[in-house]
C-alpha positions in Angstrom: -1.6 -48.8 -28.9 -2.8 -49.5 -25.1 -1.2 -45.9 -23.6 -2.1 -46.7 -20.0 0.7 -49.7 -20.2 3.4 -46.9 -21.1 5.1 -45.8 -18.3 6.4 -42.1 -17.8 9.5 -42.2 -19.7 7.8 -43.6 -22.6 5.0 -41.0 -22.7 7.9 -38.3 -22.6 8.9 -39.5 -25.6 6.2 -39.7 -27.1 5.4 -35.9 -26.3 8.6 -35.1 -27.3 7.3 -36.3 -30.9 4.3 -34.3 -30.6 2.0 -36.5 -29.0 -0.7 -35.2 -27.8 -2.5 -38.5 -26.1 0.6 -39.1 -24.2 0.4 -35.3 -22.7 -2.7 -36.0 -21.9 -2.3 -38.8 -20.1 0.6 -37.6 -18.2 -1.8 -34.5 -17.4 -4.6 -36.6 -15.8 -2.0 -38.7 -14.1 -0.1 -35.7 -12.8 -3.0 -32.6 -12.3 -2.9 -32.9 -8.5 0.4 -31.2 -8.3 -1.4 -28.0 -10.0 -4.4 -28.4 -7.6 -1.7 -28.5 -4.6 0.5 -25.4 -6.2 -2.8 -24.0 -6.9 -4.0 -23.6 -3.5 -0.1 -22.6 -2.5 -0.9 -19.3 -3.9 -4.2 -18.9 -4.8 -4.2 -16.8 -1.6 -1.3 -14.8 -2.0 -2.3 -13.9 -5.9 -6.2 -12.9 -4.4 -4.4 -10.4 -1.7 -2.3 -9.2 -5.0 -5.5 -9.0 -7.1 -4.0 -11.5 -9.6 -7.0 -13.4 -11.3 -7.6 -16.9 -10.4 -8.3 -18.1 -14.0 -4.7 -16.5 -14.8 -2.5 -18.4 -12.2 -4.0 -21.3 -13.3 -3.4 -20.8 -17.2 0.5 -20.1 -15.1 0.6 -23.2 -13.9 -1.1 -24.7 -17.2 2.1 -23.7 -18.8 4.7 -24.9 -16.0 3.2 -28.3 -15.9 3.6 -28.4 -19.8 7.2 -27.1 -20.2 8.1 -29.5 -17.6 6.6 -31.9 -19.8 8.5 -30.6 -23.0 11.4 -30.8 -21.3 11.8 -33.4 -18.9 14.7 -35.7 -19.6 14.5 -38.9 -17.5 18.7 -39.1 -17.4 19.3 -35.6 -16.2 16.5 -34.9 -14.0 14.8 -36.2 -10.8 11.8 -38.3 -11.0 8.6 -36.4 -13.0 6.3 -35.5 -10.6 9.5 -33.9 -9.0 10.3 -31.9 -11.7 7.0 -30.9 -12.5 6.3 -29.8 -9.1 9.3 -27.4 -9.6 8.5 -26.3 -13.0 4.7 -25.2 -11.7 6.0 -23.8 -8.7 8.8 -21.7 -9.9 5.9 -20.3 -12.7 4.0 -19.7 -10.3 6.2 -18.0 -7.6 7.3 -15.6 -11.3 4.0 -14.7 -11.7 3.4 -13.8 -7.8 6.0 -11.5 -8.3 5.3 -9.7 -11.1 1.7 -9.3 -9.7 3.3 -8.0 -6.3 5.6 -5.2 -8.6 2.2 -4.0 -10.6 0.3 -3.6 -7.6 3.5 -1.8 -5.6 3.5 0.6 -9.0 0.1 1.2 -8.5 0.4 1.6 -5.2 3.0 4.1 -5.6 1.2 5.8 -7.6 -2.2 6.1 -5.6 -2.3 4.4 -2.4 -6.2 3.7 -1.7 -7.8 5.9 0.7 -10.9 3.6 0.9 -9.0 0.6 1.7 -7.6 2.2 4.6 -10.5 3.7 5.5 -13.3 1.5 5.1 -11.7 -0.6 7.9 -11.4 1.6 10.5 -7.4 2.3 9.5 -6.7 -1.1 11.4 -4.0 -2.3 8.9 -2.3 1.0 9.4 -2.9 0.9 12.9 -1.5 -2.8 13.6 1.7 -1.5 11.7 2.5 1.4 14.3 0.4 0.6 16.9 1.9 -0.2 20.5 -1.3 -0.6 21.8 -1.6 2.6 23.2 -5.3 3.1 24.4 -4.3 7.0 23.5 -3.0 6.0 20.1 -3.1 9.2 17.7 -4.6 7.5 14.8 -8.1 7.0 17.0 -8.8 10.6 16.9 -8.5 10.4 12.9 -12.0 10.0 11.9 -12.5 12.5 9.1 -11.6 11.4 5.5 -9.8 14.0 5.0 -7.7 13.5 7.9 -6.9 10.5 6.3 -5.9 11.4 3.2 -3.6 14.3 4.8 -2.0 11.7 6.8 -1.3 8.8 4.0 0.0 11.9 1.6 2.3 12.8 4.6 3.3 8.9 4.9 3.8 8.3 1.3 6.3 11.8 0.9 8.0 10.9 4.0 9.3 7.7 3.0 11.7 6.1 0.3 10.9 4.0 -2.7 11.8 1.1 -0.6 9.7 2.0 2.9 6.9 2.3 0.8 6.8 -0.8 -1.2 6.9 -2.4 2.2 4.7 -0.3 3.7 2.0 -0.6 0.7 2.2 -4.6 1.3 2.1 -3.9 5.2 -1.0 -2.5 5.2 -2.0 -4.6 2.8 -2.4 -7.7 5.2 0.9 -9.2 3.7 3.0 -10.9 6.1 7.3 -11.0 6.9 7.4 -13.4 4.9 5.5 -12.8 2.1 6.7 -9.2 1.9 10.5 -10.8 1.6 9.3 -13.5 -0.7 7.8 -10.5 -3.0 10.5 -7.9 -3.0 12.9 -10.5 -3.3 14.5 -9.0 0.1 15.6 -11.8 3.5 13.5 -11.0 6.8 15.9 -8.7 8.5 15.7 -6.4 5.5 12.0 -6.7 5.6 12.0 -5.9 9.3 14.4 -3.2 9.8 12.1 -1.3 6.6 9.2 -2.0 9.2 11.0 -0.3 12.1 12.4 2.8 10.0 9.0 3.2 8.5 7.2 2.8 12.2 9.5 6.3 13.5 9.3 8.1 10.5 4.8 7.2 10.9 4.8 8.2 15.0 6.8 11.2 14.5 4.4 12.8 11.8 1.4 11.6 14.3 3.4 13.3 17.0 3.9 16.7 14.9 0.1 16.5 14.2 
């Protein structure tokens, strides 16, 4: 049997029968929607520390349940439906990655992390660029750590997912798409968590 003469629908079925030439077809045809889903989020699961080799075994598995179960008379065309099926796998995993690392984060925030940059990311998030901003007479690590265990009591479960992401490098956006929250949620955490940061600077 010539395969390359089948066209989609047939190759379905035929993977639908356990065919594994067909799938592989289909997978040769169709492996630039992985490399395009792939750099969608390679750089959001690298900020998350989610392993490259992993999100790709993710979208391994999208592609091939789209595959498994495509049905030509109920769905849109195939590389349509496997572009959703790869993305929606992927945006799962994102997810998940962003929860482990906000558990972790709740647990122990890094000191280094803030640290070994000069407290910038904690600086852009209260910052009014204030050439007499508090936080550039922290210079001692253990200022530091006094200051994020002040942070991290002061503020709820929710501030401090946020915040954790914040600092982070993690964007509106990004923080919404994690926590599964819209932008104005995101932003009026930011705002609550900005007071509640100046006013322990202020008491120090």
């Amino acid at each position: 049997m010539n395969y390359d003469e089948l066209n989609d629908s047939e190759l379905i079925s035929m993977i639908h029968e356990s065919s594994e030439e067909a799938k592989d077809l289909l997978f040769a045809k169709y492996k630039y929607i992985i490399d395009i889903e792939m750099k969608k989020y390679s750089s959001m699961a690298k900020l998350l520390g989610y392993d490259y080799n992993d999100l790709m075994q993710d979208a391994l598995v999208g592609f091939s349940d789209a595959l498994n179960s495509y049905r030509d008379d109920r769905y849109a065309a195939l590389s349509s439906f496997i572009t959703l099926c790869v993305d929606r796998k992927l945006q799962v995993s994102i997810q998940k990655a962003g929860r482990k690392k906000n558990k972790l984060l709740n647990e122990s925030l890094s000191l280094e992390h803030v640290s070994n940059q000069s407290a910038s990311p904690l600086m852009d998030l209260i910052s009014d660029n204030n050439k007499n901003d508090p936080l550039e007479n922290i210079l001692k690590e253990e200022d530091f750590k006094e200051l994020l265990d002040k942070i991290k009591n002061s503020l709820s479960k929710s501030e401090y997912e946020v915040y954790s992401l914040m600092i982070n490098g993690l964007k509106y956006d990004e923080i919404a798409n994690l926590l599964d929250k819209n932008l104005k949620q995101v932003d009026n955490t930011i705002q609550r968590v900005k007071t509640k940061i100046k006013k322990i600077l202020q008491e120090r």
